[in-house]
C-alpha positions as CSV (number, residue, x, y, z in Angstrom):
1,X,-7.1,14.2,23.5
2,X,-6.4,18.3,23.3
3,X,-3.1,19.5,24.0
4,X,-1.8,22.9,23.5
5,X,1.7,23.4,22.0
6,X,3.6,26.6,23.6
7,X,6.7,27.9,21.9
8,X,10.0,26.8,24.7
9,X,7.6,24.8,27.1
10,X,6.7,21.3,26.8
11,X,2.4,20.5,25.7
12,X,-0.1,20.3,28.3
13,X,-3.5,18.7,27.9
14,X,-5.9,22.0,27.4
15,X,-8.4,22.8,29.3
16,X,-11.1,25.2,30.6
17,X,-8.4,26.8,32.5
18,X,-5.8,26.6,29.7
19,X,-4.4,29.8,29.2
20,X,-4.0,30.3,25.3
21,X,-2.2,33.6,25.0
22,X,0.6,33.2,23.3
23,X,0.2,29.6,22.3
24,X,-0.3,29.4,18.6
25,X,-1.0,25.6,18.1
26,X,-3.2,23.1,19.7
27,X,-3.9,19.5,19.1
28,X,-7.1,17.4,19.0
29,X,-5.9,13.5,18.4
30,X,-8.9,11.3,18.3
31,X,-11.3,14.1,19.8
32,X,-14.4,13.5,21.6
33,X,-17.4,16.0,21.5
34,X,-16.6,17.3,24.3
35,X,-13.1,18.5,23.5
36,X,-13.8,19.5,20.4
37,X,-16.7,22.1,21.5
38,X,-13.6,22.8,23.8
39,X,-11.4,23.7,21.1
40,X,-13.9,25.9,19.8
41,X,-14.4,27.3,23.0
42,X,-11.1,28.4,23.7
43,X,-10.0,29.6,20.0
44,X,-13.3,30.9,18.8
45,X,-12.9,28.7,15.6
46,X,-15.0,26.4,14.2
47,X,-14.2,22.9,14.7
48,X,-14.9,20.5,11.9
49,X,-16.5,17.2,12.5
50,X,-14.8,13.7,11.2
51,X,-17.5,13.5,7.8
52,X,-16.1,17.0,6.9
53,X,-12.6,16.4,7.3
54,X,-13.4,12.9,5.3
55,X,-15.2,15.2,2.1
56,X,-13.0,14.2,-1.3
57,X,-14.6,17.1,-3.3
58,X,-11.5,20.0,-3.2
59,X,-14.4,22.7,-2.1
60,X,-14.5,20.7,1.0
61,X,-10.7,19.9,1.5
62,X,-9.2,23.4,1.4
63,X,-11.9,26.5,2.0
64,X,-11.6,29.9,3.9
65,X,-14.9,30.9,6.4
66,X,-13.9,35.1,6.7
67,X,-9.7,34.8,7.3
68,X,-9.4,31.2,8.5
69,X,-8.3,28.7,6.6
70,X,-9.9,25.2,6.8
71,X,-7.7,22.7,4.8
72,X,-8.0,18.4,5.1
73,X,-5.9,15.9,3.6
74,X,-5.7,12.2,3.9
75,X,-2.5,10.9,5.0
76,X,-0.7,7.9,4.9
77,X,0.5,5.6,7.6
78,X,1.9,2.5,8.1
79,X,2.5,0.0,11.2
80,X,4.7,-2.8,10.3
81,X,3.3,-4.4,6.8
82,X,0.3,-2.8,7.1
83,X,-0.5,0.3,5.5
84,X,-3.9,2.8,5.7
85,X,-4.8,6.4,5.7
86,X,-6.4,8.7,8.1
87,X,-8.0,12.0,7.5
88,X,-5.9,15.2,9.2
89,X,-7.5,18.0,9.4
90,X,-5.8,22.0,9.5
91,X,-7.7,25.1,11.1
92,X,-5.4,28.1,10.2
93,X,-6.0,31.8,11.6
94,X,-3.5,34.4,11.5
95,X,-2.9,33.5,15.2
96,X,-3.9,30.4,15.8
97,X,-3.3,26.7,14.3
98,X,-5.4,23.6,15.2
99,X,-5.4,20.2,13.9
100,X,-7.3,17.4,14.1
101,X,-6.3,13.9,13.5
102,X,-7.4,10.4,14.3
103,X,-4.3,8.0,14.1
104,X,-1.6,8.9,16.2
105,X,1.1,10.7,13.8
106,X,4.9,10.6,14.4
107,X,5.9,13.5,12.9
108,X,3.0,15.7,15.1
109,X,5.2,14.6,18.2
110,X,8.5,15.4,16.6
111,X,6.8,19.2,15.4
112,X,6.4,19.4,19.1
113,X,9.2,18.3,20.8
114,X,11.2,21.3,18.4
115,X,8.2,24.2,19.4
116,X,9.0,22.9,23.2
117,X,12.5,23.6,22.4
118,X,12.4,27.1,20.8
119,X,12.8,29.9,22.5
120,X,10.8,31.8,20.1
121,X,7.8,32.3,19.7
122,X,6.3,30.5,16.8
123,X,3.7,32.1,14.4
124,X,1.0,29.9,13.3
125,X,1.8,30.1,9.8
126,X,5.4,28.8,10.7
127,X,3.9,25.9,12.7
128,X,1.6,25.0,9.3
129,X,5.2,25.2,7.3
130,X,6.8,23.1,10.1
131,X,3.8,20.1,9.6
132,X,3.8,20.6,6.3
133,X,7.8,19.7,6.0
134,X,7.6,17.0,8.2
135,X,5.0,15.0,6.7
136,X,6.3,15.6,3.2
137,X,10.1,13.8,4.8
138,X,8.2,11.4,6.5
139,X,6.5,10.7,3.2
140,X,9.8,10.6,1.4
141,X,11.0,7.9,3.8
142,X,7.9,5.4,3.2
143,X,9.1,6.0,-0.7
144,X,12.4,4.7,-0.6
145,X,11.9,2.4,2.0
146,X,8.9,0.7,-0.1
147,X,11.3,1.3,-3.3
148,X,13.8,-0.9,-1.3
149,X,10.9,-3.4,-0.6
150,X,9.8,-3.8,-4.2
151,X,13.5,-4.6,-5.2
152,X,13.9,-7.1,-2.7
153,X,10.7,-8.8,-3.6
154,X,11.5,-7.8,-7.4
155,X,14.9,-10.4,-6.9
156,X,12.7,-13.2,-4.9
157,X,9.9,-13.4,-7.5
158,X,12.6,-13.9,-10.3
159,X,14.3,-16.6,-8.3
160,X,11.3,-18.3,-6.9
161,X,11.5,-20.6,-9.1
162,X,14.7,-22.3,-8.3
163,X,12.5,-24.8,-6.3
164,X,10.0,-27.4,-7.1
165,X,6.2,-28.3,-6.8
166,X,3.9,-26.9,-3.7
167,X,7.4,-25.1,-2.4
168,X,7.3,-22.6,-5.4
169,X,3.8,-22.1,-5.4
170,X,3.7,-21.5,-1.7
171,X,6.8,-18.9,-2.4
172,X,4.8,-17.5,-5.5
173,X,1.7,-16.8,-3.2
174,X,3.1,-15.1,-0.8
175,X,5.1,-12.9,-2.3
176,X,2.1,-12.0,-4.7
177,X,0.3,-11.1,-1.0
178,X,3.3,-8.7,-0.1
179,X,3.2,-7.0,-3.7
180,X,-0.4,-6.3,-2.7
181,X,0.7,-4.6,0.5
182,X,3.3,-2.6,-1.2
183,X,0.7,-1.7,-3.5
184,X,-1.8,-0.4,-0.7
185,X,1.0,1.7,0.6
186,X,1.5,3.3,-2.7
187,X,-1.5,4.0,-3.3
188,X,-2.5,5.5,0.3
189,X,0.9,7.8,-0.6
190,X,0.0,8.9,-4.1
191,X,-3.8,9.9,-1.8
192,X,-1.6,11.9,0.4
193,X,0.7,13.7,-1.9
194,X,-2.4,14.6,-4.0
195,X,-4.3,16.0,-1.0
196,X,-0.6,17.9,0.1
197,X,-0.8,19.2,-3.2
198,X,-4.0,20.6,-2.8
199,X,-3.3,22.2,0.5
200,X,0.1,23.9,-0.6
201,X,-1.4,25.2,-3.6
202,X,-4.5,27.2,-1.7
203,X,-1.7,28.7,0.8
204,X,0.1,29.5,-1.9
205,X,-2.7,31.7,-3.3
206,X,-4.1,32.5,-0.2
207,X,-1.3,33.7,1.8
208,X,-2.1,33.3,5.6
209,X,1.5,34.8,6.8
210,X,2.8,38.0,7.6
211,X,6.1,37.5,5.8
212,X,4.4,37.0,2.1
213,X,7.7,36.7,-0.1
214,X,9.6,33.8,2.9
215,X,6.2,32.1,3.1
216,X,5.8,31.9,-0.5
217,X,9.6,30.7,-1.1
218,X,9.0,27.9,1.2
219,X,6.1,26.9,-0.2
220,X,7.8,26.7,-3.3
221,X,10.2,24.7,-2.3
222,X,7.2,22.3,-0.7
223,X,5.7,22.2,-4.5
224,X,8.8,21.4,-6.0
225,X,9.5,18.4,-3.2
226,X,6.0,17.2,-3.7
227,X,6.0,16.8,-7.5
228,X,9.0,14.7,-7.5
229,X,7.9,12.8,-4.9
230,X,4.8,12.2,-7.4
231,X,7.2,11.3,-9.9
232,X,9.2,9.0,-7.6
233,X,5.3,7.4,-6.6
234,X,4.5,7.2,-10.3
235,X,7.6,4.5,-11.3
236,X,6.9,2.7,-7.6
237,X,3.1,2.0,-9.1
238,X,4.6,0.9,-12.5
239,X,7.1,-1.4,-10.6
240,X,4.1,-2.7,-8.5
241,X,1.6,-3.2,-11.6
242,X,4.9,-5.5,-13.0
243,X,5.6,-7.5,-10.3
244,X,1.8,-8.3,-9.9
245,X,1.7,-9.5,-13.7
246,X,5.3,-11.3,-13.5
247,X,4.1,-13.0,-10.0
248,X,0.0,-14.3,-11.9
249,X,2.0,-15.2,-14.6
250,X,4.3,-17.4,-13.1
251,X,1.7,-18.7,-10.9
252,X,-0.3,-19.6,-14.0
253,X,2.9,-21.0,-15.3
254,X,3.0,-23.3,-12.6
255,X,-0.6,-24.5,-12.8
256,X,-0.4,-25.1,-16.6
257,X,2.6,-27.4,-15.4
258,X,0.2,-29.2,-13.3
259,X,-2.6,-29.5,-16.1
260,X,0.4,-30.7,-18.2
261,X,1.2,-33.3,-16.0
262,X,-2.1,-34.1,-15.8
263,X,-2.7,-34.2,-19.4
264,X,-0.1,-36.7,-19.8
265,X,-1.2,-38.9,-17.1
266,X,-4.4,-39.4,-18.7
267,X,-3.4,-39.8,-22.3
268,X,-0.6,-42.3,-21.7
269,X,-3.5,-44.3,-19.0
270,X,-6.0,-44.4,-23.2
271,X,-4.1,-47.1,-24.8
272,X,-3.5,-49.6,-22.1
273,X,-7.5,-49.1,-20.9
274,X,-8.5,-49.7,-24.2
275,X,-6.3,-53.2,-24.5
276,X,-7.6,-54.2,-21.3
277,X,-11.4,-53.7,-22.2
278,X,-10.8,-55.6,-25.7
279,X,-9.3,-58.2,-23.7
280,X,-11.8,-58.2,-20.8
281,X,-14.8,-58.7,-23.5
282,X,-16.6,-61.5,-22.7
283,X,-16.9,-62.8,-26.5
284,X,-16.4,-66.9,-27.2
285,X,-14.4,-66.7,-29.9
286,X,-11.3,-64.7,-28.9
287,X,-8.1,-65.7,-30.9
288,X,-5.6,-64.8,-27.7
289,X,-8.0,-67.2,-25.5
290,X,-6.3,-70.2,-25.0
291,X,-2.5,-68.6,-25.8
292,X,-0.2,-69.5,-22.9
293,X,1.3,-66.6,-23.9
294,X,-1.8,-64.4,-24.0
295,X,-1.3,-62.9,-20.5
296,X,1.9,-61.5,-21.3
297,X,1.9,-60.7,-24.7
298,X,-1.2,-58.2,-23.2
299,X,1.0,-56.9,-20.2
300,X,3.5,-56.2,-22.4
301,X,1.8,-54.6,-25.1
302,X,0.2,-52.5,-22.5
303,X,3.8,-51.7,-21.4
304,X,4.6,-50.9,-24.8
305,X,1.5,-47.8,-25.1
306,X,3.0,-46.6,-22.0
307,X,6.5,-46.3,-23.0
308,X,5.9,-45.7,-25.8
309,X,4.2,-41.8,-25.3
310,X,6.3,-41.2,-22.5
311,X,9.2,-41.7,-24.5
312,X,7.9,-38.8,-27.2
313,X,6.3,-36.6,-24.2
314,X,10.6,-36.7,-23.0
315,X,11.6,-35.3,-25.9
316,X,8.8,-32.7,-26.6
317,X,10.0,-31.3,-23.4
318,X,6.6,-31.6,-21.3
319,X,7.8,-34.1,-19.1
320,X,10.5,-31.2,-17.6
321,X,9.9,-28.6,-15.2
322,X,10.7,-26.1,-16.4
């Protein structure tokens, strides 16, 4: 899709007869060949393909080709527990702004909706700062709404196990499967604040604007936002890397009770399997075989090596749950 953005009227899908004077920003979500030999058609820009946006190497991400600016960044999104991130791309002139993207965006819709509603015309730098803003609050939000996620899952791995058997492993497993998600989202944010970073810091010695010493307060203010957001990312990964060793260690906790049990099982079944193989020998001579009392006098002091270890397994503590 390739839709053009004019300042106080609502985007249109561009095309062949899209008049561009005076419209500083245009969108290519998901392009197809076609529309994006359009986009070059109309802006006389050079339209990167998906690979190029994709490069990881900075000298890829953020370049100039004569004035324009090419700049790429991956960036985060997520759709109900599931988080991944998509390459965006950002062709800056001095008049014109393009971007490419290939997951549908929220904050690119709300960017709009305020150039639709300006009565001013907006200068393609200003659109850039505008993006730029918006995807760095939008960022902010996933932060404290996944910081508000860890703490809840924090309280429910603590108190998992207020329970007993199969019940606490089953809570165990799947909260260990929701600290993994958390920890995808994390890490697709600290991708995206490290590719912001990169593409702030190239404007910010390549000024594109007209208005150097605004454009360069702003982005300021964008570094300064980004790096405690970095911070803020840093402690969410710590909390993350904890809660996945306190969730495998009480899942191993909970196994060892199992081995445990098992342990016990087969050392208190030794003594009363060994009586009844002495008894079961089939020698001629055995003192106990004509004892009317023989029979029990075995049951019983199989009885007795049960009891017996169970008794001392009690009070070692191994035959509790906890």
């Amino acid at each position: 899709m390739f839709v053009s953005h004019p300042s106080g009227r609502a985007p249109s899908a561009a095309s062949m007869e899209t008049e561009i004077a005076g419209i500083a920003w245009f969108d290519l979500l998901n392009p197809t060949e076609e529309e994006r030999l359009l986009a070059q058609h109309l802006t006389g820009l050079r339209m990167p393909t998906r690979p190029e946006i994709e490069e990881i190497e900075s000298s890829s991400r953020v370049y100039t080709e004569g004035d324009n600016f090419y700049l790429s960044t991956p960036l985060v999104r997520r759709i109900g527990e599931t988080s991944f991130s998509a390459p965006v791309g950002f062709v800056l002139s001095r008049d014109r702004l393009v971007t490419i993207r290939y997951t549908d965006y929220a904050v690119f819709e709300t960017v709009g909706e305020r150039v639709a509603k300006s009565t001013a015309p907006h200068a393609s730098s200003d659109i850039m700062l505008l993006l730029l803003e918006a995807i760095i609050d939008r960022i902010a939000d996933l932060l404290e709404i996944c910081g508000h996620d860890l703490d809840g899952i924090s309280r429910r791995v603590f108190q998992a196990q207020d329970g007993s058997g199969n019940n606490v492993d089953r809570k165990l497993r799947g909260l260990l499967m929701e600290v993994g998600s958390k920890a995808d989202l994390v890490s697709g944010i600290r991708d995206s604040l490290l590719g912001l970073q990169r593409v702030v810091a190239y404007l910010g010695e390549h000024h594109p604007g007209v208005d150097r010493e605004r454009f360069s307060a702003q982005l300021t203010l964008l570094v300064r936002d980004i790096a405690s957001l970095n911070d803020y990312d840093g402690q969410l990964n710590t909390k993350v890397q904890f809660l996945l060793d306190a969730t495998l260690g009480f899942i191993n906790i909970e196994q060892n009770n199992g081995i445990k049990i098992l342990t016990v099982v087969s050392i208190v079944g030794i003594p009363p399997t060994l009586i009844a193989s002495i008894y079961g020998m089939n020698f001629k001579d055995i003192p106990e075989l004509n004892w009317s009392f023989g029979y029990w006098y075995a049951l019983g002091l199989m009885g007795m090596t049960i009891l017996v270890p169970m008794i001392w397994f009690w009070r070692k503590g191994w035959l509790s749950s906890s």
